[in-house]
C-alpha positions as CSV (number, residue, x, y, z in Angstrom):
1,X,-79.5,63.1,-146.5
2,X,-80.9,66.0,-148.8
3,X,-82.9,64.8,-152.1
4,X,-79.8,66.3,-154.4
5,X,-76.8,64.7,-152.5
6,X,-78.7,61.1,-152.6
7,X,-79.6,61.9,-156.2
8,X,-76.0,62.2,-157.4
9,X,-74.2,60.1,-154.9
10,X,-75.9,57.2,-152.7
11,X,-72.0,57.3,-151.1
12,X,-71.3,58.4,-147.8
13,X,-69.4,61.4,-147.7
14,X,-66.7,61.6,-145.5
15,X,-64.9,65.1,-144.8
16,X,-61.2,64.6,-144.3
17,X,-60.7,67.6,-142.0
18,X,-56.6,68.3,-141.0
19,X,-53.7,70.8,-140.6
20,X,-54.9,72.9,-137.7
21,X,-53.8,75.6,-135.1
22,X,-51.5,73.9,-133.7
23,X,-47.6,73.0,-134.0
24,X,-48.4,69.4,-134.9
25,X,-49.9,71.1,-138.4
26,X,-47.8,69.7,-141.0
27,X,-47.7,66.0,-139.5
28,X,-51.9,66.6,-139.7
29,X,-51.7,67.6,-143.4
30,X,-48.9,64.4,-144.0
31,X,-51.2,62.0,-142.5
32,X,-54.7,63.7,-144.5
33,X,-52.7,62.7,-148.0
34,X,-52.4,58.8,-146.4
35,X,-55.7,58.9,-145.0
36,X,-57.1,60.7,-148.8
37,X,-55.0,58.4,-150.7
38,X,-56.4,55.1,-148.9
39,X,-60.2,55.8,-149.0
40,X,-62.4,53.9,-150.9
41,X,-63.4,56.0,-153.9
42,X,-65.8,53.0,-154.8
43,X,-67.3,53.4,-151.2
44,X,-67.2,56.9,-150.5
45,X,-67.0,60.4,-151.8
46,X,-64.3,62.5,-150.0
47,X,-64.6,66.4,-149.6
48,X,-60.6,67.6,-148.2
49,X,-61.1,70.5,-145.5
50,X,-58.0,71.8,-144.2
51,X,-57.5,74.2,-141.4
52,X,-55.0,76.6,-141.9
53,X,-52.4,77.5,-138.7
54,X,-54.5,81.4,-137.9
55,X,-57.6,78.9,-137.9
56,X,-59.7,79.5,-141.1
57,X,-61.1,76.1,-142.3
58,X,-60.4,76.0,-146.1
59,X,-61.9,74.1,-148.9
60,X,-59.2,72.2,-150.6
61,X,-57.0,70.7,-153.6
62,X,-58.0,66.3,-153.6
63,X,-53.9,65.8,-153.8
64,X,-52.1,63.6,-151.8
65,X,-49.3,63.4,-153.9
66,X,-48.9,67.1,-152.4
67,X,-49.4,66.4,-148.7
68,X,-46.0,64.0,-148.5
69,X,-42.8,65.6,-146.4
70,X,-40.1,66.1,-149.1
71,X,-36.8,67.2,-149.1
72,X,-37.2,67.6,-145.3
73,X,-40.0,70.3,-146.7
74,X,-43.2,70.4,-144.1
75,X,-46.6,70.8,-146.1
76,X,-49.0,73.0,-144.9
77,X,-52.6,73.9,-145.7
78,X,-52.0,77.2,-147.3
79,X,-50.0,75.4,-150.0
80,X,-53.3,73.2,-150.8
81,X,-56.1,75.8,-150.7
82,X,-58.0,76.8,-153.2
83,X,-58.3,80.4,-152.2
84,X,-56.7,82.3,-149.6
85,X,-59.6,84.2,-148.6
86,X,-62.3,81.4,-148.8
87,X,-63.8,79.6,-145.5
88,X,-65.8,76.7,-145.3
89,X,-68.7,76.9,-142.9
90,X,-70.2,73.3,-141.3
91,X,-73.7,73.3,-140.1
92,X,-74.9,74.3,-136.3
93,X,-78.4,72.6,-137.0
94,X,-78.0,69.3,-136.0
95,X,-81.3,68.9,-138.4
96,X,-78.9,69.8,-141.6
97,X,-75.4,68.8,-142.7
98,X,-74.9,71.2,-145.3
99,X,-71.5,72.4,-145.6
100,X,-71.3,75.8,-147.4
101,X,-68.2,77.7,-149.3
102,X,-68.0,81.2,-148.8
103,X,-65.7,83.6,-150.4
104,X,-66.0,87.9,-149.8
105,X,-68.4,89.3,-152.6
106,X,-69.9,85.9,-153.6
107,X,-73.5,84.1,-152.7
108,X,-72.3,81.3,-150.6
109,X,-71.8,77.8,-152.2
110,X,-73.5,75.0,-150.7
111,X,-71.0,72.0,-151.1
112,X,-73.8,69.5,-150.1
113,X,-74.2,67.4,-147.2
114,X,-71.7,65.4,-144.9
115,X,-72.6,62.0,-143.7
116,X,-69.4,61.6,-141.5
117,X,-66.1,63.7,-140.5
118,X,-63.0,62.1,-140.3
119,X,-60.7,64.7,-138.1
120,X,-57.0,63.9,-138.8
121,X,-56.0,66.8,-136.3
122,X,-53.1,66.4,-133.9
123,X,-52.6,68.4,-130.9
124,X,-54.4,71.3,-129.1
125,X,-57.8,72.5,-131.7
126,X,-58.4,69.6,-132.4
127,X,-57.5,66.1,-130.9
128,X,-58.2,67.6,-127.5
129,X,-62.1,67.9,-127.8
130,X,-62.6,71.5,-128.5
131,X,-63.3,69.7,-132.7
132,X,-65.4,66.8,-131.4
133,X,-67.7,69.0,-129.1
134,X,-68.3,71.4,-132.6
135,X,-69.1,68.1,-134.4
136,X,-71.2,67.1,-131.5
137,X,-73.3,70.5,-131.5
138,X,-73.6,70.3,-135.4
139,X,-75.0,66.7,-134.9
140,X,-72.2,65.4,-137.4
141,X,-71.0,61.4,-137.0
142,X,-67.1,61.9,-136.5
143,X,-63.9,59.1,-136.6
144,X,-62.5,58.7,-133.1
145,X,-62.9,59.7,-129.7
146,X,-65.6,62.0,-127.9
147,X,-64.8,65.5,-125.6
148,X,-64.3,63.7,-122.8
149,X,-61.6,61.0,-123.7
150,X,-60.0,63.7,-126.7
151,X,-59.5,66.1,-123.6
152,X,-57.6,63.3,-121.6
153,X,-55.8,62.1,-124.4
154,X,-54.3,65.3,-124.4
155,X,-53.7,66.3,-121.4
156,X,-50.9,64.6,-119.9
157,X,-51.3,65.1,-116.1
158,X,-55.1,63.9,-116.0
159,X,-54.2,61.4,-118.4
160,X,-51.9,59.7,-115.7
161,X,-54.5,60.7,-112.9
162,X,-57.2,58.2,-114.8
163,X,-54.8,55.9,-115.3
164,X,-53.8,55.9,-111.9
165,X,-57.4,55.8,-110.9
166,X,-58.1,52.9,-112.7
167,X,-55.1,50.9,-111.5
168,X,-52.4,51.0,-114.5
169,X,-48.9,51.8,-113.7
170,X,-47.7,54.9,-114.5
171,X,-44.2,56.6,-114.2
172,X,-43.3,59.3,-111.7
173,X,-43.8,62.6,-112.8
174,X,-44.3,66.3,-111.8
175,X,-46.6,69.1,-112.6
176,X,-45.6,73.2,-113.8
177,X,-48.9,75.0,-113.9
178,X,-49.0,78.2,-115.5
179,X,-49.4,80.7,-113.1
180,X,-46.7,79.0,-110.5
181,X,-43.9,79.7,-112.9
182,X,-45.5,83.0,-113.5
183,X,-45.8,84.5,-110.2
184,X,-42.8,82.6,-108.5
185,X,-40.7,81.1,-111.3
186,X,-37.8,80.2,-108.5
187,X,-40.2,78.1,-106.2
188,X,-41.3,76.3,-109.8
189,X,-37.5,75.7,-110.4
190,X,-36.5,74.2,-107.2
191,X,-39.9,71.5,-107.5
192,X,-38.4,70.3,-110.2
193,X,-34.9,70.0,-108.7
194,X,-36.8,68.3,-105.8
195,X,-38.2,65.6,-108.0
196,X,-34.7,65.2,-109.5
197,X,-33.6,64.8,-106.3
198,X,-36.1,61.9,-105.4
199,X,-35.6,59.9,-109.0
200,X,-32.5,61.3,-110.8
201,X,-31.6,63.1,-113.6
202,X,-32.0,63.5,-116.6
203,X,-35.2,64.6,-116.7
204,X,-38.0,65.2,-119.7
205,X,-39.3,68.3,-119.2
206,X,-42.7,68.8,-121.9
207,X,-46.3,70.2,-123.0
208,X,-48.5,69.1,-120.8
209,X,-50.6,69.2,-124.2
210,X,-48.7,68.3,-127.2
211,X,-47.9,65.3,-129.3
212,X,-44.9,64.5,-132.0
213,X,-42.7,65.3,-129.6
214,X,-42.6,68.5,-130.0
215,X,-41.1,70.8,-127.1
216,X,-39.6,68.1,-125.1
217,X,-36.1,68.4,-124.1
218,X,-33.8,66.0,-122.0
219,X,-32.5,67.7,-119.1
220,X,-29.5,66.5,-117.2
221,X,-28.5,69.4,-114.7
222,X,-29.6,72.6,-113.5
223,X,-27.8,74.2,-116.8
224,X,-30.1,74.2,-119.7
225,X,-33.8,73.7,-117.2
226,X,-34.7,77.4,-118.0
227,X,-34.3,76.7,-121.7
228,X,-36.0,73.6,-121.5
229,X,-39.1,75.1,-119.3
230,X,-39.5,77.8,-121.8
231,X,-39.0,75.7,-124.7
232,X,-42.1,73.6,-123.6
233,X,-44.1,76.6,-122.7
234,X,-43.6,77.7,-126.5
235,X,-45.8,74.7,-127.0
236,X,-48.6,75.0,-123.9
237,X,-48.3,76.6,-120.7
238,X,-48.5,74.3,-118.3
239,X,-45.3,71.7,-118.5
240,X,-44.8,68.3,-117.0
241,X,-41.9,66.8,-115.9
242,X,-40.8,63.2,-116.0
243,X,-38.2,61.1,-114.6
244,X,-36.0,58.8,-116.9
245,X,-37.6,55.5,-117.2
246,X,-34.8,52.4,-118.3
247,X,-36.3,50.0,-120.4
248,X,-37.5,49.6,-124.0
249,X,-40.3,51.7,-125.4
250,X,-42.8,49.8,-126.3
251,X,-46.2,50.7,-128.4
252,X,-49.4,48.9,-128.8
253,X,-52.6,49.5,-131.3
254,X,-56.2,49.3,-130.4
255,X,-59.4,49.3,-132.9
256,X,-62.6,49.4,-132.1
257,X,-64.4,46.5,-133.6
258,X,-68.4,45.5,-134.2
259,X,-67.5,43.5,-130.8
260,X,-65.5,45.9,-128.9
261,X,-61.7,47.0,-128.9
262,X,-59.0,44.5,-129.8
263,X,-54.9,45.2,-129.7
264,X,-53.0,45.0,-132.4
265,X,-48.8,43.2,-132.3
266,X,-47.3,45.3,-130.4
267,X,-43.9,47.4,-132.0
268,X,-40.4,48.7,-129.9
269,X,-39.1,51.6,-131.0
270,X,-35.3,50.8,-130.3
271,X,-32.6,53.5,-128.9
272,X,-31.7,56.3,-132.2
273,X,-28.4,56.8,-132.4
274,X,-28.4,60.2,-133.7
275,X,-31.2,61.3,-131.4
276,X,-31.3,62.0,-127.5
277,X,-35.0,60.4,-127.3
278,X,-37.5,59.2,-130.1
279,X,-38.3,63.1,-130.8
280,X,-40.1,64.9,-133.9
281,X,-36.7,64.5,-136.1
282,X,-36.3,61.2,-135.7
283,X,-40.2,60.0,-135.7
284,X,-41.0,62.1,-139.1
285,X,-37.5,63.7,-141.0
286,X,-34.8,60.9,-140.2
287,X,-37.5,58.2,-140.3
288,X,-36.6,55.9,-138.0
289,X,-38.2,52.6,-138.1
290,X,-40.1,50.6,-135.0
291,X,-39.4,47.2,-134.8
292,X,-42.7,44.9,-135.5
293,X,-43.8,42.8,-134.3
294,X,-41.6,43.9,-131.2
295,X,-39.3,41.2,-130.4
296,X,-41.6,40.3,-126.4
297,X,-42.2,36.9,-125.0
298,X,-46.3,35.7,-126.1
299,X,-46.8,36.6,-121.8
300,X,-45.3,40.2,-121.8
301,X,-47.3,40.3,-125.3
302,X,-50.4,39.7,-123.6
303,X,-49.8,41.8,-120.9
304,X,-49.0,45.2,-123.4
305,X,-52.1,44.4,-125.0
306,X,-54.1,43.9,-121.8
307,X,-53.1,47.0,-120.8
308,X,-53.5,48.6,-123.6
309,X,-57.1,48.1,-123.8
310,X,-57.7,48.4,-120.1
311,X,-56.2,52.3,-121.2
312,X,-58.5,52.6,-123.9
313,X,-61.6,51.5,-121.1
314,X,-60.0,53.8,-118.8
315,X,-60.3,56.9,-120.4
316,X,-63.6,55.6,-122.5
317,X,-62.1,55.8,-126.5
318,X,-63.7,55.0,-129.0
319,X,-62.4,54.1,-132.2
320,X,-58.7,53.9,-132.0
321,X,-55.9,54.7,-129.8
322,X,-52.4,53.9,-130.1
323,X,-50.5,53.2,-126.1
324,X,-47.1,53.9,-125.1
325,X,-45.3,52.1,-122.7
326,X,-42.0,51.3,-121.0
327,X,-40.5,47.7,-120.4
328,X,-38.7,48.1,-117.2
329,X,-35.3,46.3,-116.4
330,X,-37.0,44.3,-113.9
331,X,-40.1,43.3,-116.3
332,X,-42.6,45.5,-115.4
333,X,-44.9,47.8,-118.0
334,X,-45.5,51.1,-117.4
335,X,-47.4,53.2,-119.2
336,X,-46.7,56.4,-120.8
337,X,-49.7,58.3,-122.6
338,X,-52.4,57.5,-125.7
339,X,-53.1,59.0,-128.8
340,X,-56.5,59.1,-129.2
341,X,-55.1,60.4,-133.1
342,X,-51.8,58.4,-133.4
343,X,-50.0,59.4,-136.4
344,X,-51.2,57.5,-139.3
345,X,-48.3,58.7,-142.4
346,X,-47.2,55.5,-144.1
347,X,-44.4,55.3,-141.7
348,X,-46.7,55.6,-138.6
349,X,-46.5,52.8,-135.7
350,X,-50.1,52.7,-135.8
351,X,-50.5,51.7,-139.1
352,X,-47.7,49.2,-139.2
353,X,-48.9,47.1,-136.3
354,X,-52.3,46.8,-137.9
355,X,-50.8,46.0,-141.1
356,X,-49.0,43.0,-139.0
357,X,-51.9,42.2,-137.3
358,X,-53.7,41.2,-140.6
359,X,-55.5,45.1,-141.2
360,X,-54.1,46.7,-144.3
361,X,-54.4,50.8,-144.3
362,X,-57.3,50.9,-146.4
363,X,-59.1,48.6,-144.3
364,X,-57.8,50.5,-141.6
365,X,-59.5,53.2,-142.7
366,X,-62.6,52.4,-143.6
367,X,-63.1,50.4,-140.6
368,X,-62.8,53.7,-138.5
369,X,-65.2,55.2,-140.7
370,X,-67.9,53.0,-140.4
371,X,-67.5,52.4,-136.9
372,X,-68.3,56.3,-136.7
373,X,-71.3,55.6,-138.9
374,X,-72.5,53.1,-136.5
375,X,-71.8,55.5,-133.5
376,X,-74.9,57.4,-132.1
377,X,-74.3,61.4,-131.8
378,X,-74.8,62.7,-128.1
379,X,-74.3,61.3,-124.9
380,X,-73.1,58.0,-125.2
C-alpha cells in the first residue's frame, strides 16, 4: 500500500466494479447499489467503477439510492457516470495498484490504490473469467471465483460435463454450437426435434452463456423453435437445449468460511402464475418471492446442501455460489447450474437464505470481502 493511501486511510479499499457488456447490465448496476449501500463505511473505503454496455470502465456517482429498478425503469451506468468521455484505467504491474482517471486533454488522475475488487458483473465480460484473469494479471485480490470455475459457471454445457464428471445428477440436455446452425441450420433443427422425441416437449431452449433468464423461451412444438433458437442466439451463439424437468425448483447458498464452504437453508421458488417459467420478469420487474426456508423434510435438506457444496468442490469456487436444482416427483435432486455471482438485489435468493441462515447482508458482504483478502493471487 503506497505511503499517501495509508496516510489518509489505514481502510481497505474495495472497488465495487458492475454494469458490464453484457445483457445482464442493469441487474449488475441494481445489485452494485445493495452491495454500496451494505459496506462498512467504518471498515472500508469504497471507490464505485462501472462499466458501461460499449465497455469503457467509468469512474462513478457513490449513489445507491440511484442504482434501484423503478417504475419498471432499468438503471444503467451511463446514468451514474461522472463523465461520458472519462475511463478508469487499473494497474497491469502486479507491483502497483494504482488506479488512474483519465479524461481527453487532462494529466491523468491517480485515484490511489486498491487493496481488493469486488466484481458485481453478471454474465459474459465478466462472471465468466475474462474480469478475474485481468485482476489476476494486475495482481489485484478480487470477491469470488477464479478463471477457471467463472468460465464453468458460465458455461452451461461444461458446467453439466463437470458435474457429470464428478458424479451429481444432472438433467438431460442438448447442445447447438455455432457453426452447426450456421452451415446446416436444418440438420440443427431436427437434433433438437430428436431430443424432443426421446424426453418430450416442451422444451427450454437458451444461452449456453447467460444468466437472469434472459433469452430462454419454452418451446412446445415445432412452431415457434426458430424464434426461440434465434432469440437465444441474440444472447450467445451457442444454445442449449433442455427437457422439461417436473418437480419443484429448488435453490441452495454456499459461503466460503475461515473453515471451508457451508450451505445456507435452502429456498423453492414456487410455480408464477403470470409467467411460463421463473424468467427475467418475474425474478426482477414482478418480484416474485421464493419461499424460505423451502418447505423440505431435514433429509432432502441435507441432501440439497450436500450437493450443493459437492457443486461448489466440483467446479473449485471460491467464495460463494448460489445452486439450482430440481425435486423430482419421485424424490430425486437434480441439479441445474451455479452462479458463481448469484444475484444479490435485496430481493435476491441468495441473500435471503443467508439472512435465514443467521448472515445478515452486511455481514454477507463483508465476509466475501475479507475472504478475498485472505485469498493468495495466482495459482491456487
Amino acid at each position: 500500500m503506497s505511503s499517501e493511501h495509508s496516510s489518509q486511510s489505514p481502510k481497505p479499499r474495495v472497488a465495487v466494479v458492475f454494469g458490464g457488456r453484457s445483457s445482464e447490465h442493469a441487474i449488475s448496476v441494481v445489485t452494485a447499489g445493495a452491495v454500496l449501500r451494505a459496506i462498512d463505511r467504518t471498515r472500508y473505503d469504497v471507490l464505485p467503477i462501472g462499466i458501461t454496455p460499449d465497455g469503457r470502465w467509468a469512474l462513478t456517482a457513490d449513489a445507491p439510492e440511484r442504482m434501484a429498478i423503478a417504475d419498471r425503469k432499468l438503471p444503467s451506468v451511463e446514468q451514474l457516470a461522472e463523465s461520458s468521455e472519462g475511463a478508469v484505467l487499473l494497474p497491469v504491474d502486479p507491483a502497483s495498484r494504482e488506479v488512474v482517471y483519465t479524461e481527453p486533454g487532462s494529466v491523468p488522475k491517480v485515484l490511489g490504490e486498491v487493496d481488493v475488487v469486488f466484481p458485481v458483473l453478471h454474465g459474459p465480460y465478466g462472471e465468466d473469467g475474462t474480469i478475474q484473469g485481468l485482476l489476476e494479471l494486475s495482481g489485484v485480490p478480487y470477491v469470488g471465483s477464479g478463471v477457471l470455475a467463472s468460465a464453468v459457471g458460465m458455461d452451461k454445457e461444461y458446467m453439466k460435463r463437470v458435474f457429470i464428471s464428478y458424479g451429481l445428477p444432472v438433467g438431460p440436455y442438448e447442445v447447438i454450437r455455432p457453426r452447426e446452425w450456421e452451415r446446416d441450420p436444418a440438420a440443427a433443427r431436427k437434433k433438437i426435434v430428436d431430443f424432443a422425441g426421446d424426453h418430450g416437449w416442451p422444451v427450454f431452449v437458451k444461452p449456453s452463456r447467460a444468466g437472469s433468464s434472459m433469452g430462454i423461451t419454452k418451446v412446445d412444438g415445432l412452431e415457434g423453435l426458430d424464434e426461440a433458437i434465434e432469440e437465444a442466439r441474440r444472447h450467445d451463439p451457442k444454445i442449449l437445449v433442455e427437457s422439461l424437468l417436473r418437480g419443484r425448483e429448488i435453490e441452495c447458498g454456499v459461503l466460503e468460511f475461515e473453515d471451508g464452504p457451508r450451505a445456507s437453508v435452502p429456498a423453492e421458488i414456487p410455480a408464477v402464475s403470470a409467467h411460463d417459467f421463473y424468467d427475467f420478469e418475474a425474478k426482477y420487474i414482478d418480484s416474485a418471492a421464493g419461499i424460505v426456508p423451502a418447505p423440505l423434510t431435514e433429509e432432502e435438506t441435507a441432501r440439497v446442501q450436500d450437493l450443493a457444496v459437492r457443486a461448489f468442490d466440483a467446479a473449485s469456487c471460491e467464495g460463494l455460489v448460489r445452486a439450482d436444482f430440481f425435486l423430482l416427483e419421485n424424490g430425486e435432486f437434480v441439479i441445474n447450474e451455479i452462479n458463481t455471482m448469484p444475484g444479490f438485489t435485496p430481493i435476491s435468493m441468495y441473500p435471503r437464505m443467508w439472512q435465514e441462515s443467521g448472515v445478515s447482508y452486511p455481514e454477507l458482504v463483508d465476509r466475501l470481502i475479507q475472504a478475498a483478502l485472505r485469498r493468495p493471487t495466482g495459482l491456487r
